[in-house]
FILUMBA-609166 format. One line per field, with one value per residue: residue in one letter; x, y, z of N, C-alpha, C, O, CB in turn; residue number from 0. Coordinates in steps of 0.2 Angstrom, whole numbers, plus 5000, padded with zeros to 4 digits. Glycine has a CB too. Layout:
residues N
type = (A;...) .
n.X = (X;...) .
n.Y = (Y;...) .
n.Z = (Z;...) .
ca.X = (X;...) .
ca.Y = (Y;...) .
ca.Z = (Z;...) .
c.X = (X;...) .
c.Y = (Y;...) .
c.Z = (Z;...) .
o.X = (X;...) .
o.Y = (Y;...) .
o.Z = (Z;...) .
cb.X = (X;...) .
cb.Y = (Y;...) .
cb.Z = (Z;...) .
seq = (NUM;...) .
END
This chain:
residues 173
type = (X;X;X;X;X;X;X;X;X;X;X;X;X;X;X;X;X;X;X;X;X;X;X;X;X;X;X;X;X;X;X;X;X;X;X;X;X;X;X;X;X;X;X;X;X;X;X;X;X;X;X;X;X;X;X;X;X;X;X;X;X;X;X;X;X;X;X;X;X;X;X;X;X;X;X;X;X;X;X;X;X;X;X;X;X;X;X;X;X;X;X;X;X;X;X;X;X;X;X;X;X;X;X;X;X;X;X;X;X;X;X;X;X;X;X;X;X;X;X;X;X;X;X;X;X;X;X;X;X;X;X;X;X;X;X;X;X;X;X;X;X;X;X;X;X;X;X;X;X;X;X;X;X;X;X;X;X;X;X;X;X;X;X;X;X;X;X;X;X;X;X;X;X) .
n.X = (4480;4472;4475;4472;4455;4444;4429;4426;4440;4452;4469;4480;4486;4496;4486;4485;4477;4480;4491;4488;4479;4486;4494;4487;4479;4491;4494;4483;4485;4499;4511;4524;4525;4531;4523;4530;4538;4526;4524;4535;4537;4522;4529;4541;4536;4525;4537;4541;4551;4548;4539;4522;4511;4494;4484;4466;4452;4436;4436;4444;4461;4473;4485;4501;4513;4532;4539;4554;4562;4577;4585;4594;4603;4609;4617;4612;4611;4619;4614;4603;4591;4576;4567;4558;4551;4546;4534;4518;4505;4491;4487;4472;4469;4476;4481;4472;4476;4480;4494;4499;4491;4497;4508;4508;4505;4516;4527;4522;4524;4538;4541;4542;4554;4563;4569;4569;4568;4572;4572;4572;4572;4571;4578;4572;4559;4547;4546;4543;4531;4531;4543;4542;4534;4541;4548;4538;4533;4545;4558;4574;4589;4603;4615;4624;4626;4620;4617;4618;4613;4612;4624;4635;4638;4653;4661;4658;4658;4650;4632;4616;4601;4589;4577;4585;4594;4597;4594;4595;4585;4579;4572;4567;4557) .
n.Y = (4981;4976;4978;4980;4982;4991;4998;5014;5014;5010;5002;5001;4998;5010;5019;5025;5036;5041;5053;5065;5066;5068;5075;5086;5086;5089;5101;5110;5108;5117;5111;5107;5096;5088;5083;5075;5065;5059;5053;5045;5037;5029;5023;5015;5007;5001;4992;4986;4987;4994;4997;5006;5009;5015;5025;5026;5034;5036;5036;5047;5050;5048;5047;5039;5026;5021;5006;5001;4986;4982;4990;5005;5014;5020;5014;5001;4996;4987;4975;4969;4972;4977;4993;5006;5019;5036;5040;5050;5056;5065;5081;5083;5069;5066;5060;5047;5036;5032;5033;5023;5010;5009;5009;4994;4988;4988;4984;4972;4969;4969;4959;4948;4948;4948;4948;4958;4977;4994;5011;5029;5042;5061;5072;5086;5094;5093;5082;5074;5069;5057;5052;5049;5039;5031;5023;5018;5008;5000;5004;5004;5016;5013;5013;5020;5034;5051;5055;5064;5071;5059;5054;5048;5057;5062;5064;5083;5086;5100;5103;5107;5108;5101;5093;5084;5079;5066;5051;5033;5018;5001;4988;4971;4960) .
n.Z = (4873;4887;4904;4917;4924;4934;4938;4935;4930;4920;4914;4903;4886;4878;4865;4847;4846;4860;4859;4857;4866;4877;4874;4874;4888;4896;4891;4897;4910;4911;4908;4899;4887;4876;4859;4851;4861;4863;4852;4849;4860;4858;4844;4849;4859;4849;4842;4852;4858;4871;4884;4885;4898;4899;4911;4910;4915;4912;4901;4897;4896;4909;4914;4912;4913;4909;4904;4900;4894;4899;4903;4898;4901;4914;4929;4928;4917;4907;4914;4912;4919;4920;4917;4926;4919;4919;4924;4925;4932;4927;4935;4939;4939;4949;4968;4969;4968;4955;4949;4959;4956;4940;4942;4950;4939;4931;4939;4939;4926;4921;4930;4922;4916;4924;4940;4948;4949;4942;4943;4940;4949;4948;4959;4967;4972;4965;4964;4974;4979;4972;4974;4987;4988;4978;4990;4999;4992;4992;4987;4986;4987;4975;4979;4970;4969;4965;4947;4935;4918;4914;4917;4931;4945;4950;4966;4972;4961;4948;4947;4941;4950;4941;4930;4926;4938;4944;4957;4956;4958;4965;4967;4972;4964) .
ca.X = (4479;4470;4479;4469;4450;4439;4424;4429;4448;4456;4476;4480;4493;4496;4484;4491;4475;4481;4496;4482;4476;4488;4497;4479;4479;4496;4492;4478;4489;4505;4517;4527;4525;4530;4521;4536;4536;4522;4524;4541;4531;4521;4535;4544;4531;4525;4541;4542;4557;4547;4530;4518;4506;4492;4477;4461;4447;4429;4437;4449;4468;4473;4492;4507;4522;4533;4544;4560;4563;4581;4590;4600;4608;4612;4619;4610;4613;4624;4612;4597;4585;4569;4567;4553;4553;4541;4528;4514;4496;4488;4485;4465;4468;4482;4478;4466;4479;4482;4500;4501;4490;4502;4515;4508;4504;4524;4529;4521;4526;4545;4544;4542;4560;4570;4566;4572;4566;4575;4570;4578;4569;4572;4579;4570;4553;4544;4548;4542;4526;4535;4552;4539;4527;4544;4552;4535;4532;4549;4563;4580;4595;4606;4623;4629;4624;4618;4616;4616;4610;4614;4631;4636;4643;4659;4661;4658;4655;4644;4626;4610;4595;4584;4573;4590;4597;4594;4596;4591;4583;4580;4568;4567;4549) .
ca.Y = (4976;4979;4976;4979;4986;4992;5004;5018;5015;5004;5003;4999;4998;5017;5021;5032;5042;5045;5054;5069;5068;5068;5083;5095;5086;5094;5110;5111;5112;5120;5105;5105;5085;5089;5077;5069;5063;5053;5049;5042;5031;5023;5019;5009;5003;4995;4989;4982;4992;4998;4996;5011;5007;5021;5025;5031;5036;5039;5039;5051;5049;5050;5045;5036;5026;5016;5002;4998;4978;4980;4998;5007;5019;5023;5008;4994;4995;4981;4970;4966;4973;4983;5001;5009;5027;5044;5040;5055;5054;5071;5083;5082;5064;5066;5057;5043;5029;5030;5031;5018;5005;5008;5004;4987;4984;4988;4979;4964;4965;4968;4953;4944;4950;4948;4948;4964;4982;4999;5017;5035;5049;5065;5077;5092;5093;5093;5074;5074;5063;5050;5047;5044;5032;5024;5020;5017;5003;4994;5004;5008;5019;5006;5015;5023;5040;5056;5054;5071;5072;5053;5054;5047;5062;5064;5071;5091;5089;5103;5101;5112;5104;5102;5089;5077;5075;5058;5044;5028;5015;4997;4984;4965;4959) .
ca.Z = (4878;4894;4909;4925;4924;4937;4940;4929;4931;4914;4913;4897;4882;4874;4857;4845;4848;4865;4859;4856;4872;4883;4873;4877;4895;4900;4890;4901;4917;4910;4907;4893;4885;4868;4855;4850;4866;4864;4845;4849;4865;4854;4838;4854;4859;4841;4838;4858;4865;4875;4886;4885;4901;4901;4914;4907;4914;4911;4891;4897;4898;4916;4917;4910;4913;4902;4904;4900;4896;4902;4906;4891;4903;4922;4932;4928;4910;4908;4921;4909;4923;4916;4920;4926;4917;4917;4927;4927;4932;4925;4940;4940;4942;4955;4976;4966;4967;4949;4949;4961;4949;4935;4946;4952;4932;4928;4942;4937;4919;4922;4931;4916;4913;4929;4948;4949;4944;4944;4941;4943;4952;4952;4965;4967;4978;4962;4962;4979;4981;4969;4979;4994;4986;4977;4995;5000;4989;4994;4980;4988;4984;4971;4979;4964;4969;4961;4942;4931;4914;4911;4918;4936;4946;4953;4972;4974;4953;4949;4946;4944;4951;4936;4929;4925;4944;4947;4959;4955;4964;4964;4969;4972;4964) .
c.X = (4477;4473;4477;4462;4444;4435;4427;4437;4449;4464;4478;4487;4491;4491;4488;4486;4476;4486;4493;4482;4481;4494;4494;4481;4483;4500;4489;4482;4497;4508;4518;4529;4524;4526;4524;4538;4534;4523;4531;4541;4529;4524;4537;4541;4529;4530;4545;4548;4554;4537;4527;4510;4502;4485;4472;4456;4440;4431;4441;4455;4468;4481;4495;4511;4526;4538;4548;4561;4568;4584;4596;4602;4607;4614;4617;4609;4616;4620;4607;4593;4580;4568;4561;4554;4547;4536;4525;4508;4496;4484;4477;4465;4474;4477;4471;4469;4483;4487;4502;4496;4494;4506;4515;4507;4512;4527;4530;4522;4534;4548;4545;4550;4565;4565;4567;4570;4569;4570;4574;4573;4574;4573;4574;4563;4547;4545;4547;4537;4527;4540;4548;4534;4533;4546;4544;4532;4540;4556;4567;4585;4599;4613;4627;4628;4621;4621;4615;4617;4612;4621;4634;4641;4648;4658;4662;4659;4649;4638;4622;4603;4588;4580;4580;4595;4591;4596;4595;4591;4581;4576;4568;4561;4548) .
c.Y = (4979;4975;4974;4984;4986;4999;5009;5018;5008;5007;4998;4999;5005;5013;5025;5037;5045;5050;5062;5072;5069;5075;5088;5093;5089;5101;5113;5113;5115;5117;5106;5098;5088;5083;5073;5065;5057;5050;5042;5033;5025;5018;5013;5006;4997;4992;4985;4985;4993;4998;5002;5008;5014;5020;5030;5029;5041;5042;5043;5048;5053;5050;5040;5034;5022;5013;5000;4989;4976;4990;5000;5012;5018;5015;5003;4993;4990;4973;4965;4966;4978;4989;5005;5017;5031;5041;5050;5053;5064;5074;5083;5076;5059;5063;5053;5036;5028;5030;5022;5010;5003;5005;4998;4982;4984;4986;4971;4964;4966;4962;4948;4944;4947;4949;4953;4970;4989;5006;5021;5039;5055;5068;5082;5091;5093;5084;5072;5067;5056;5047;5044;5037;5027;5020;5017;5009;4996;4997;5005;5009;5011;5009;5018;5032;5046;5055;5063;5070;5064;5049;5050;5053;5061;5068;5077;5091;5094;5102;5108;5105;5105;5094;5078;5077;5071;5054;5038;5023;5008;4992;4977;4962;4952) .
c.Z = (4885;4901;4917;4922;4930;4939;4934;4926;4923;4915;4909;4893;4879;4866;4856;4845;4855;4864;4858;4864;4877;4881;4875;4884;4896;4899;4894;4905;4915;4911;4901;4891;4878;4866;4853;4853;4866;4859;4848;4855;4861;4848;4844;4856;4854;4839;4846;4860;4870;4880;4890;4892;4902;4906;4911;4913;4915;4904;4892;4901;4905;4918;4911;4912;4909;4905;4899;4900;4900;4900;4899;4893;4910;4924;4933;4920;4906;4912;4918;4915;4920;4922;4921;4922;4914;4918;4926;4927;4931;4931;4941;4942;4948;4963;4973;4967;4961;4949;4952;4958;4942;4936;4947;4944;4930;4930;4939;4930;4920;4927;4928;4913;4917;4937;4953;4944;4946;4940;4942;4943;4954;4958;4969;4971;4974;4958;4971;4982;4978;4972;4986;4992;4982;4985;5000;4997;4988;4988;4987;4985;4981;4976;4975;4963;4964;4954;4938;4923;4909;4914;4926;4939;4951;4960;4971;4965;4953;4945;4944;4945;4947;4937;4928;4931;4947;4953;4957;4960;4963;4969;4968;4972;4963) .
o.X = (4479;4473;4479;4463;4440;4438;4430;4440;4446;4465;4476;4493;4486;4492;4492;4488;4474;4487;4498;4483;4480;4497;4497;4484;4481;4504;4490;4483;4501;4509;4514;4535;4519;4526;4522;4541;4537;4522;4530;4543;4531;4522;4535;4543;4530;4529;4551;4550;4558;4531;4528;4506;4504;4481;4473;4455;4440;4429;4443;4455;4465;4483;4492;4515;4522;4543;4546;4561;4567;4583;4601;4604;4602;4614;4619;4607;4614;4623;4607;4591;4582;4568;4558;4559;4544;4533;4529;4505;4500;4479;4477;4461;4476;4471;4466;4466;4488;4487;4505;4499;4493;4509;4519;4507;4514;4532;4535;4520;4537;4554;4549;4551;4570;4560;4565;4570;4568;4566;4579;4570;4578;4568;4572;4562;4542;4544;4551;4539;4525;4540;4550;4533;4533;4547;4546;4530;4540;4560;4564;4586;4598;4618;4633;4630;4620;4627;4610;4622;4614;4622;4638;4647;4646;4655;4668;4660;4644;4639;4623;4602;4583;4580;4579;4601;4586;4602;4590;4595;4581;4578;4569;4559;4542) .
o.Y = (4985;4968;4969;4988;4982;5003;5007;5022;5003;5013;4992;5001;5007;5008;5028;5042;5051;5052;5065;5077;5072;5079;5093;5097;5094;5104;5118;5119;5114;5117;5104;5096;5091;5078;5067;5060;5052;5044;5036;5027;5019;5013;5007;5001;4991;4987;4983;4983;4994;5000;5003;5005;5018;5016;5035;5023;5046;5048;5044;5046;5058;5054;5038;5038;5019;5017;4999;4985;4972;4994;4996;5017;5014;5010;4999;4987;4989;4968;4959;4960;4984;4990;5007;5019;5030;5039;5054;5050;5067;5072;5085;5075;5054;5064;5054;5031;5025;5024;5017;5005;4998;5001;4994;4975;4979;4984;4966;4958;4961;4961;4943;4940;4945;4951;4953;4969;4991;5005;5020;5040;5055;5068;5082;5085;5092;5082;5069;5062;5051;5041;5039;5032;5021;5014;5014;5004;4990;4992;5007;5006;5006;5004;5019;5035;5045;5055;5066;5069;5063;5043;5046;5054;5059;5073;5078;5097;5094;5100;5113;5100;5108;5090;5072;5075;5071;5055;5040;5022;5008;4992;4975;4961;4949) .
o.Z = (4887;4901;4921;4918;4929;4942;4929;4922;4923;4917;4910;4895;4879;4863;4859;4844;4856;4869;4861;4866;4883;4885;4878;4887;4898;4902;4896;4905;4920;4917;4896;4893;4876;4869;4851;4850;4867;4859;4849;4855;4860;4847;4843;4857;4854;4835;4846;4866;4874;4878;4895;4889;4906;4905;4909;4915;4917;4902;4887;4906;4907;4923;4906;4913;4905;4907;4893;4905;4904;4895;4897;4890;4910;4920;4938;4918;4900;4913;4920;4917;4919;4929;4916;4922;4908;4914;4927;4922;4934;4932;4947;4947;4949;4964;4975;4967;4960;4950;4949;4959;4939;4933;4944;4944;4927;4926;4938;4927;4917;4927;4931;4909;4915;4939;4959;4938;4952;4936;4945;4938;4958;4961;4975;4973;4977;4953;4974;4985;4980;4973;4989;4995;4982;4985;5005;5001;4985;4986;4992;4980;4983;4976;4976;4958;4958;4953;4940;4921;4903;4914;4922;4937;4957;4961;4969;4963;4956;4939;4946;4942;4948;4941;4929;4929;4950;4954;4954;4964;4956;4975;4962;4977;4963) .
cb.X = (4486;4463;4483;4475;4447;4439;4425;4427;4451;4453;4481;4474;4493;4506;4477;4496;4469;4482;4500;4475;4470;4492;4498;4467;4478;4500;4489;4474;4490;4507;4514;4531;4517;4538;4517;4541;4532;4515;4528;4546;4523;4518;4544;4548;4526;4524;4544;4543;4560;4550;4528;4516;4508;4491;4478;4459;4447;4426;4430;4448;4473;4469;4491;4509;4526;4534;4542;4564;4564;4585;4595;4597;4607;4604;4620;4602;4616;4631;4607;4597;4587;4559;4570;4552;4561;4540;4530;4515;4492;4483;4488;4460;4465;4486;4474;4466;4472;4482;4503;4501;4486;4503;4518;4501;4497;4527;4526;4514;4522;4547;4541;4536;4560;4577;4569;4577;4557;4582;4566;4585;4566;4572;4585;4570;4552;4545;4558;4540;4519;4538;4560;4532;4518;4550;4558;4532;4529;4545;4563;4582;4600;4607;4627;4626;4628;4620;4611;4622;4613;4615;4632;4638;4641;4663;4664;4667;4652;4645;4624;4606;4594;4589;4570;4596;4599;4596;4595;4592;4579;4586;4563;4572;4546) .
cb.Y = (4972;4979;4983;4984;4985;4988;5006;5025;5012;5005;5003;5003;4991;5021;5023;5033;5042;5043;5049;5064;5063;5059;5085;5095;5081;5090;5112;5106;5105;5125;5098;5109;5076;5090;5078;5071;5067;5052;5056;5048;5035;5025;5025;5010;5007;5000;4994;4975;4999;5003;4988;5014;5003;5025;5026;5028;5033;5044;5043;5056;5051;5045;5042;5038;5023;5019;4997;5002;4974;4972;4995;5009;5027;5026;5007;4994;5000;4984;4975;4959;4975;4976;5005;5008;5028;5048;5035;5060;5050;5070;5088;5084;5061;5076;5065;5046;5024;5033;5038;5020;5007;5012;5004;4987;4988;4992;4979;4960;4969;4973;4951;4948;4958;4956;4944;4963;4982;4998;5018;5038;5048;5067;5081;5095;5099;5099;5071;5079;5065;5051;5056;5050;5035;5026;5027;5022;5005;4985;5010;5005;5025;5005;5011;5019;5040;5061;5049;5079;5079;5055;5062;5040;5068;5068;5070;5094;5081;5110;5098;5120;5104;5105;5093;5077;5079;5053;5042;5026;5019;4997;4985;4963;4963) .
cb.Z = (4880;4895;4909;4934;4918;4940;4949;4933;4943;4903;4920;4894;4876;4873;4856;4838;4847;4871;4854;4853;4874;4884;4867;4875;4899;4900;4884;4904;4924;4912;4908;4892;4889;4863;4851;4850;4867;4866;4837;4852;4868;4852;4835;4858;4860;4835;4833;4856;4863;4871;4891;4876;4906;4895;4922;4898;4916;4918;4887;4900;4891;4919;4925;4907;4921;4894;4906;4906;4891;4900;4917;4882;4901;4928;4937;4933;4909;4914;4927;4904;4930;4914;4915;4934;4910;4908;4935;4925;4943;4919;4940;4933;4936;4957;4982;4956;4966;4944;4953;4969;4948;4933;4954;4957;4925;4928;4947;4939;4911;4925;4934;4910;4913;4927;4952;4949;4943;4942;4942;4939;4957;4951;4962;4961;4984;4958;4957;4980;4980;4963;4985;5000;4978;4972;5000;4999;4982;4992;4972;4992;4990;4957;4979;4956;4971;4964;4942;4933;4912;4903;4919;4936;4946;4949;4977;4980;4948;4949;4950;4937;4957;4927;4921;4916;4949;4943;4963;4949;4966;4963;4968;4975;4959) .
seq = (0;1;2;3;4;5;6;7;8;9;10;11;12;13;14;15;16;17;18;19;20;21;22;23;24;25;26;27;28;29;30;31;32;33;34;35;36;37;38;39;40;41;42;43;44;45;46;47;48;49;50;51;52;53;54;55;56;57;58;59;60;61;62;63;64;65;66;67;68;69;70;71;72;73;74;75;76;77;78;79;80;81;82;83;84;85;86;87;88;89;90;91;92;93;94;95;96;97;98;99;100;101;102;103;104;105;106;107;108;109;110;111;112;113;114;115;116;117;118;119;120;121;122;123;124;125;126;127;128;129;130;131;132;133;134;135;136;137;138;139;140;141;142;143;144;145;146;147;148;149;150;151;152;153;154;155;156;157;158;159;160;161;162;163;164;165;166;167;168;169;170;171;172) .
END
């Protein structure tokens, strides 16, 4: 399904030939996105758990994020509010917009769900230009504070700041 298309730019439903391409694109720049990864994208996808929204262009995969219909972990789990989760645009097509096009196609299909949409960003400064473009486009902290490896943590609980310190965050669309 195509989503939004213009000029070179499509944001589309995942193929399972991207599952290929988006493993070389982030060999390219040294990312490890095992292919299981994306196999597993597309299964939940095909079988509607789950909505694979990808940006392509000029025939090349460009980015990814995938919705959640309703949240199967962190504080909104219980809520039936749909989850934004793993947004990445492929660094060659980074400061393009793309990310923030995928958003406005994720938005508007989790509306379809609820009036309300959450996500969880990490901590670390390698989640930097995402925490600004989410508070940018209107998300705020939910209150339930720092998240580690799925978990809600405890004051002065110890952490390392890896990939699974979370906040999550929460929008009214």
């Amino acid at each position: 399904m195509i989503y939004y298309k213009s000029g070179s730019l499509i944001i589309r439903s995942m193929e399972q030939s991207d599952i290929e391409k988006f493993v070389e694109g982030f060999v390219a720049q040294n990312w490890h996105k095992p292919k299981e990864l994306f196999e597993g994208y597309y299964i939940r996808q095909e079988s509607k758990e789950q909505i694979v929204i990808v940006a392509e262009v000029d025939n090349q995969v460009a980015g990814y994020v995938t919705l959640l219909p309703s949240a199967s972990t962190g504080p909104f789990a219980a809520d039936n509010i749909p989850e934004i989760v793993d947004l990445n645009v492929l660094i060659k097509f980074q400061k393009k917009g793309i990310g923030k096009k995928m958003m406005d196609v994720g938005e508007r299909i989790a509306k379809e769900y609820s009036d309300k949409v959450s996500l969880a960003v990490g901590l670390h400064y390698g989640y930097g230009s995402a925490q600004k473009m989410y508070v940018k486009r209107g998300y705020t902290p939910d209150g339930s504070g720092v998240w580690y490896k799925g978990e809600q943590l405890e004051q002065y609980a110890q952490c390392e700041n890896d990939d699974d310190l979370t906040l999550y965050f929460l929008k009214q669309i």
